[in-house]
One Martini backbone bead per residue (centre of mass of N, CA, C, O) as a GRO file, in nm:
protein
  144
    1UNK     BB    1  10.326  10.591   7.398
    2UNK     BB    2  10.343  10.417   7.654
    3UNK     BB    3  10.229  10.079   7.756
    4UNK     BB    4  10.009  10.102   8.019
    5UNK     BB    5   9.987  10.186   8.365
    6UNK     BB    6   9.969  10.457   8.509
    7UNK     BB    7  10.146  10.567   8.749
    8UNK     BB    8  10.224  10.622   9.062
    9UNK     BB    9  10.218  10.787   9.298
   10UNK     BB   10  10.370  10.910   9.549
   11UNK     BB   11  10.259  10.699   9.846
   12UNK     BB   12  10.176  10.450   9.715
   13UNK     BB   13   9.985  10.162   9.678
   14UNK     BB   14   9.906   9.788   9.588
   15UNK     BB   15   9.616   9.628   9.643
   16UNK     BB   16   9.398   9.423   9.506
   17UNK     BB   17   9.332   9.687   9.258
   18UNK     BB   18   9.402   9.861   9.493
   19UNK     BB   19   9.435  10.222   9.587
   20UNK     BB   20   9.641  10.331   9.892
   21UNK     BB   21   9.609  10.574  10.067
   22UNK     BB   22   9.741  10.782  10.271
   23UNK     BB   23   9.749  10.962  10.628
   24UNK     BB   24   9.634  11.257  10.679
   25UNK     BB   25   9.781  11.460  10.943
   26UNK     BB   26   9.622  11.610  11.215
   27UNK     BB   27   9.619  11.860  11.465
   28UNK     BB   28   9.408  11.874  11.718
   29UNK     BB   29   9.343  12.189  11.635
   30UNK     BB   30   9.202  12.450  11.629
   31UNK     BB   31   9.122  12.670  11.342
   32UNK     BB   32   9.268  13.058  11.305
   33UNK     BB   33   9.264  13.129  11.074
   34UNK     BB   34   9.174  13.240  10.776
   35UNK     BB   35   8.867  13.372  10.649
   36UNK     BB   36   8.590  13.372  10.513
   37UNK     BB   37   8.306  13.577  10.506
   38UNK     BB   38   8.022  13.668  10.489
   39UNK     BB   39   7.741  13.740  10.381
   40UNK     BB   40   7.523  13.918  10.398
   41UNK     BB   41   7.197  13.782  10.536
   42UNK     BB   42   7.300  13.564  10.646
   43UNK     BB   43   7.178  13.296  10.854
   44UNK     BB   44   7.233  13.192  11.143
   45UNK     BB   45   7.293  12.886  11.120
   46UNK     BB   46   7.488  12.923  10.880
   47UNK     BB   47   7.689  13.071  11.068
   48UNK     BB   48   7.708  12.811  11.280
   49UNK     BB   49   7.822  12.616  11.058
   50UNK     BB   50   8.059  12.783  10.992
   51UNK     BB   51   8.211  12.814  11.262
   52UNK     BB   52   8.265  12.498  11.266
   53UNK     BB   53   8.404  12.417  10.980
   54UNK     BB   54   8.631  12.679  11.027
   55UNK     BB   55   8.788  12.486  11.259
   56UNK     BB   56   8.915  12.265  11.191
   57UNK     BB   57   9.171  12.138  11.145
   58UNK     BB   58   9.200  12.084  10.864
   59UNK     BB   59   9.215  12.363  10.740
   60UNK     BB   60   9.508  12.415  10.690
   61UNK     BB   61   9.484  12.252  10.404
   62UNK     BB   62   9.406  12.473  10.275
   63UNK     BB   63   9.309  12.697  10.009
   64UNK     BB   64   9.150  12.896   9.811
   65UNK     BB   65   8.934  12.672   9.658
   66UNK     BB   66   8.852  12.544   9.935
   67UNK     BB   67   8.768  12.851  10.011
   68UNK     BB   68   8.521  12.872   9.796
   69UNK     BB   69   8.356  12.604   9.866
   70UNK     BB   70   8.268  12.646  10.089
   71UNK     BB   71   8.131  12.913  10.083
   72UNK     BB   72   7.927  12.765   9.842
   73UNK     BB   73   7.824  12.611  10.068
   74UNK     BB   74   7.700  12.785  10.231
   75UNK     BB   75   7.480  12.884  10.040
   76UNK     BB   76   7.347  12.633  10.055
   77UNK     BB   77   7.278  12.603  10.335
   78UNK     BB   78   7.126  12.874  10.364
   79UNK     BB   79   6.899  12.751  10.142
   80UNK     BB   80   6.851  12.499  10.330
   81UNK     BB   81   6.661  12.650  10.541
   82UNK     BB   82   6.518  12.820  10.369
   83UNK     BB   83   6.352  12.641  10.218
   84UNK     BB   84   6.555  12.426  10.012
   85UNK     BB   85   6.495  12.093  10.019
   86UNK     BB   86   6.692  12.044   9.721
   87UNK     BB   87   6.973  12.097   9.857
   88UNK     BB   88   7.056  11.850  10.049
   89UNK     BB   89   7.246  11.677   9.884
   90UNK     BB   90   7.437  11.900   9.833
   91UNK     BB   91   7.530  11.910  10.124
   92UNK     BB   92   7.614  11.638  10.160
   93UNK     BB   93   7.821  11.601   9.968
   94UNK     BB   94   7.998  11.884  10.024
   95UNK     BB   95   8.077  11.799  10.337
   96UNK     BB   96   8.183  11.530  10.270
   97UNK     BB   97   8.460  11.692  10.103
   98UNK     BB   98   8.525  11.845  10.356
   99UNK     BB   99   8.510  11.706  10.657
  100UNK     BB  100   8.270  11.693  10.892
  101UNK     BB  101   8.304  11.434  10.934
  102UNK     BB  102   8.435  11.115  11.043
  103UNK     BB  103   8.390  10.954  10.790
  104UNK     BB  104   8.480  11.187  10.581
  105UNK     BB  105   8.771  11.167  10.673
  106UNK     BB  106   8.791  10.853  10.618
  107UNK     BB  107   8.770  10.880  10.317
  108UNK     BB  108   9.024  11.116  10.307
  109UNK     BB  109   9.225  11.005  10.498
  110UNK     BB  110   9.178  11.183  10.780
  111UNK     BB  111   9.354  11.221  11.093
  112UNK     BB  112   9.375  11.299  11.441
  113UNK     BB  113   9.651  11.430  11.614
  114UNK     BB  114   9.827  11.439  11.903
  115UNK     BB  115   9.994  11.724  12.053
  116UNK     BB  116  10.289  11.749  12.104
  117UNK     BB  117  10.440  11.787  12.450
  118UNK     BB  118  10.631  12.089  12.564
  119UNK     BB  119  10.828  12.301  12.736
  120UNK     BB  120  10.876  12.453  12.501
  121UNK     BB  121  10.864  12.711  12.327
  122UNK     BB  122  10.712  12.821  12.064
  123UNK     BB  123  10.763  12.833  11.799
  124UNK     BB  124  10.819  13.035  11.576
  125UNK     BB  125  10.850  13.191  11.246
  126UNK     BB  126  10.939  13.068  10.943
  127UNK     BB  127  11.096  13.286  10.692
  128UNK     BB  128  11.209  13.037  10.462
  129UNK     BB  129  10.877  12.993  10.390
  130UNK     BB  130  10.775  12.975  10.035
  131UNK     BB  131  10.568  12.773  10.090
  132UNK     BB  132  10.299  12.585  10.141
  133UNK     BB  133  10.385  12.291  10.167
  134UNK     BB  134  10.611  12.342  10.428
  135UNK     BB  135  10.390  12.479  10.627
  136UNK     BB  136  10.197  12.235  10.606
  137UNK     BB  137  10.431  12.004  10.711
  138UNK     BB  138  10.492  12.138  10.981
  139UNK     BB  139  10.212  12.171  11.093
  140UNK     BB  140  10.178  11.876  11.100
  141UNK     BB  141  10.451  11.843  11.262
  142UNK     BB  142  10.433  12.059  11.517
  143UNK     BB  143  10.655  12.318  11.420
  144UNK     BB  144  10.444  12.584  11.376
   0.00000   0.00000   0.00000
């Protein structure tokens, strides 16, 4: 094994011995897309907390594994209205995580940018997109 620090990913920069990752930009219109539906006897509060979450721009970015820790934050927040005052701080966290507020989102590096307004037609979805990162990128970039 050759000597010396793993290289860098591609796409970053390297500052004053601090790694710095780029923005990830995000077209800022509430997500429609599918998503996991909650446990029956959830309470309301946590019920309309799922729905600000689950609407976020950013959710577009989810795959499988972050829609399920979404979802495992439900249930802490959940637990955390019924008075289990003890997962506060778990609940900190994982919102912090998931990019719930504006500070969190900037320390995810994501940013909320506006979708450029066209006369044409809505594109279409495109058939020929086979993988979750490209169409992605589309949609970051606009395009899907």
């Amino acid at each position: 094994m050759p000597a010396g620090p793993k290289p860098k990913p591609d796409g970053t920069t390297v500052h004053r011995n601090q790694l710095v990752h780029e923005w990830t930009e995000v077209i800022d219109v509430p997500f429609r897309g599918k998503r996991p539906t909650l446990p029956r006897g959830t309470s309301q509060q946590t019920r309309a907390w799922w729905g600000r979450v689950t609407r976020l721009p950013h959710c577009v970015l989810w795959g499988d594994g972050d829609w399920q820790f979404a979802l495992d934050t439900a249930r802490v927040h959940n637990a955390f209205v019924h008075g289990d005052l003890a997962r506060a701080a778990e609940l900190r966290i994982r919102e912090d995580r998931m990019g719930t507020t504006l500070g969190a989102r900037r320390d995810l590096r994501i940013r909320y940018v506006d979708a450029v307004t066209t006369t044409a037609a809505p594109a279409a979805e495109d058939p020929k997109v086979s993988n979750f990162e490209d169409e992605r990128r589309q949609r970051i970039a606009g395009q899907g």
